[in-house]
N, C-alpha and C positions, 0 to 999 in steps of 0.2 A: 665251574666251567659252563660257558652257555654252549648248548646245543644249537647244529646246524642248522632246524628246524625251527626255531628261537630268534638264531640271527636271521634267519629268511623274513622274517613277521617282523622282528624292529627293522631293518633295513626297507621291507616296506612301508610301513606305519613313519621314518625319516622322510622318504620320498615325499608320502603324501601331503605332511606337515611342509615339506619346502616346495612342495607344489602350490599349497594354500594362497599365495599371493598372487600365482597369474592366476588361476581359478576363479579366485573371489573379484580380482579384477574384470573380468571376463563376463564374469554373472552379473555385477555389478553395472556394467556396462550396455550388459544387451538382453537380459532377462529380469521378468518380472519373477515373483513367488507362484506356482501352480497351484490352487485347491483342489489336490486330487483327493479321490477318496480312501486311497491306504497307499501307501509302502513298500514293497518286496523288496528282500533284500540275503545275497547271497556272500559268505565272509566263508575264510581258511584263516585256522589259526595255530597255533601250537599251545598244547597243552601240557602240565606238570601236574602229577598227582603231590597234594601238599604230604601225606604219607605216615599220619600222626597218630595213628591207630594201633591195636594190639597187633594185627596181621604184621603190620608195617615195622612193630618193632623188632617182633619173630624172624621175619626175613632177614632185616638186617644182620642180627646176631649170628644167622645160622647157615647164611650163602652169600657169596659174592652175586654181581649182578646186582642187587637189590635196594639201591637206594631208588628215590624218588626222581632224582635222574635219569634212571636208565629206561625210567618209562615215560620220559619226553617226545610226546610225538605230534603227527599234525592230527587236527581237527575240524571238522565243515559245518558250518550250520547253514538254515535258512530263518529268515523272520519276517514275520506280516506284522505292520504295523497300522491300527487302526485309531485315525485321530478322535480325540474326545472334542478340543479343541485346538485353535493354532498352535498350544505349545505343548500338551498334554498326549501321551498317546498309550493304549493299550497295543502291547505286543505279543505277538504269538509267536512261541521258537522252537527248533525242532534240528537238533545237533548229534553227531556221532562221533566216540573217539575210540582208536584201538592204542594200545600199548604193550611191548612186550620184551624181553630178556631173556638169555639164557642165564642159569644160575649152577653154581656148584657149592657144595658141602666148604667149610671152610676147615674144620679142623679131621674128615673124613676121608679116605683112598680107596679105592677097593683094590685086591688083589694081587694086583697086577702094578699098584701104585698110580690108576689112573684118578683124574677127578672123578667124581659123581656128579652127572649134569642134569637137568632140566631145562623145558624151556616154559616161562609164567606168560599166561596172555591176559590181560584187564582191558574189558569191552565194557565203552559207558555209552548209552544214550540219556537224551533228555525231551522230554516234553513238557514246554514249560509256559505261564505265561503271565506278564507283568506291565508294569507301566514307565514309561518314559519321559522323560521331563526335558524337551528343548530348551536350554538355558538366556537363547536369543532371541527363538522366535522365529517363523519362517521366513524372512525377508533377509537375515543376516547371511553376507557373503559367507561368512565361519560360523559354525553353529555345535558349538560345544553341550552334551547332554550326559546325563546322568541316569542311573534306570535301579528299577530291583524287581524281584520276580519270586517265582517257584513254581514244582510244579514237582512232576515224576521220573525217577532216574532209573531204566531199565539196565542193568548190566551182568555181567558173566566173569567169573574166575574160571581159570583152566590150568593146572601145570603138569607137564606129561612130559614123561621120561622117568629115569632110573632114582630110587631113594633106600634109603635107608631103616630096614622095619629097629625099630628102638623098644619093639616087644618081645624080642628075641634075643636072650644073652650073647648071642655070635653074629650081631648085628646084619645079618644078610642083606641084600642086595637086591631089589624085586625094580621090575618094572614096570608103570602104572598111569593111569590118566585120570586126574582128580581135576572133580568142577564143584561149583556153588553157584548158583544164578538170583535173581530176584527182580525187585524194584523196589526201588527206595523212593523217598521223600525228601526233599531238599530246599534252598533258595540258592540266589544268585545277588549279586550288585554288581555293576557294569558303571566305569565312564568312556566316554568316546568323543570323538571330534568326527563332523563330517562336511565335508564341502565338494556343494552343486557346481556342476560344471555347466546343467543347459536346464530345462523345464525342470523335467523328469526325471534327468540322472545326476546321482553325487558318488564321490567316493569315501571310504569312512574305516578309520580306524578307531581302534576300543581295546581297553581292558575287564577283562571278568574273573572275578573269583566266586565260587562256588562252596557251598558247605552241605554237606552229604555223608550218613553213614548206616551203614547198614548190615546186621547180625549174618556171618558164614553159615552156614549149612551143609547140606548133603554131605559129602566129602572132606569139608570142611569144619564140622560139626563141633564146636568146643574150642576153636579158634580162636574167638572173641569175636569183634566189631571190623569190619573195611573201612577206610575213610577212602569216599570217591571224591571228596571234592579238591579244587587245585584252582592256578594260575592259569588266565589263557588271556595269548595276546593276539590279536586279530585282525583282519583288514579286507576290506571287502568293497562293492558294487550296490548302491541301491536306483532301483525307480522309481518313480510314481505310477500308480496304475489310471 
């Protein structure tokens, strides 16, 4: 099932794609290509942790809540894009995504016969930076590109609420806030389509996937590996500066 936040991003990334013909008409028509000297450029997207890790298997087996779904949510970045030449470009980016679920024991009650619940929070950032490939060149109405990247992925585990101690033969019932944090190392690839509407400004949708993983700790300790990387599909504003 695609999430709402999902369909919001392909329904805009549709738009843009059938907007492309007045657009490029437009540009075609009344603008020339600007040599500006970089890029800004502001995107929302939604993101999916792809969820392929020991954490990720553990969850599964052991709470509801916890597929890779349920932590579909949106995500913002920004990126400076700095030309090498007309079609080459290094980029700098710098994105945030939160994710989160409440979870219960699947085969567990306490007491009373209620669930046992939690709620998991998964905070990713990234500071990253790579290069860009315009596949037409800056004078094309439509301007279909390609990118790859890496860089550093800062992010945070949290799940608080009530669990189950499994080192106590009468299973009790404690209440707790367990975290892990760090920063990882990653890469990305990205394609996207973008189309100018006047000098300075286009509009532009893209896909990115991301590969990320990174050793639990603190509270987490013994865990195994997180897999932070996922799907993100996106759509956004850029300038020239």
């Amino acid at each position: 099932m695609i999430s709402k936040p999902a369909r919001v991003m392909i329904a805009l990334s549709g738009l843009l794609v059938l907007s492309v013909p007045a657009f490029a008409q437009r540009y075609h028509r009344h603008y020339e290509p600007y040599p500006g000297d970089g890029e800004f450029r502001i995107r929302v997207g939604d993101f999916r942790p792809d969820g392929s890790s020991a954490y990720w298997n553990g969850i599964r087996n052991d709470f509801t809540g916890s597929s890779e779904s349920d932590f579909d949510n949106a995500d913002f970045g920004l990126d400076y894009l700095l030309p090498i030449n007309d079609r080459l470009h290094v980029m700098f980016s710098g994105s945030y995504y939160q994710g989160s679920a409440t979870q219960s024991y699947r085969h567990f009650e306490d007491n009373f016969g209620n669930r046992i619940r939690h709620d998991t929070t998964l905070d990713i950032g990234a500071v990253t930076a790579g290069l860009v490939l315009n596949l037409t060149g800056p004078g094309a109405p439509i301007q279909p590109y390609i990118g790859v990247g890496g860089g550093a992925y800062p992010w945070r585990l949290e799940e608080r609420g009530d669990f189950v101690d499994f080192n106590d033969p009468h299973l009790p019932v404690f209440s707790s806030r367990l975290s892990s944090s760090g920063t990882a190392f990653g890469y990305y690839g990205l394609v996207g389509l973008e189309a100018p509407i006047t000098h300075r400004v286009s509009l532009f949708a893209e896909g990115r996937f991301t590969r990320v993983k990174a050793d639990l700790k603190d509270d987490f300790e013994g865990f195994g590996q997180i897999d932070l990387g996922g799907r993100e599909i996106a759509a956004g504003i850029a300038w020239k500066l």
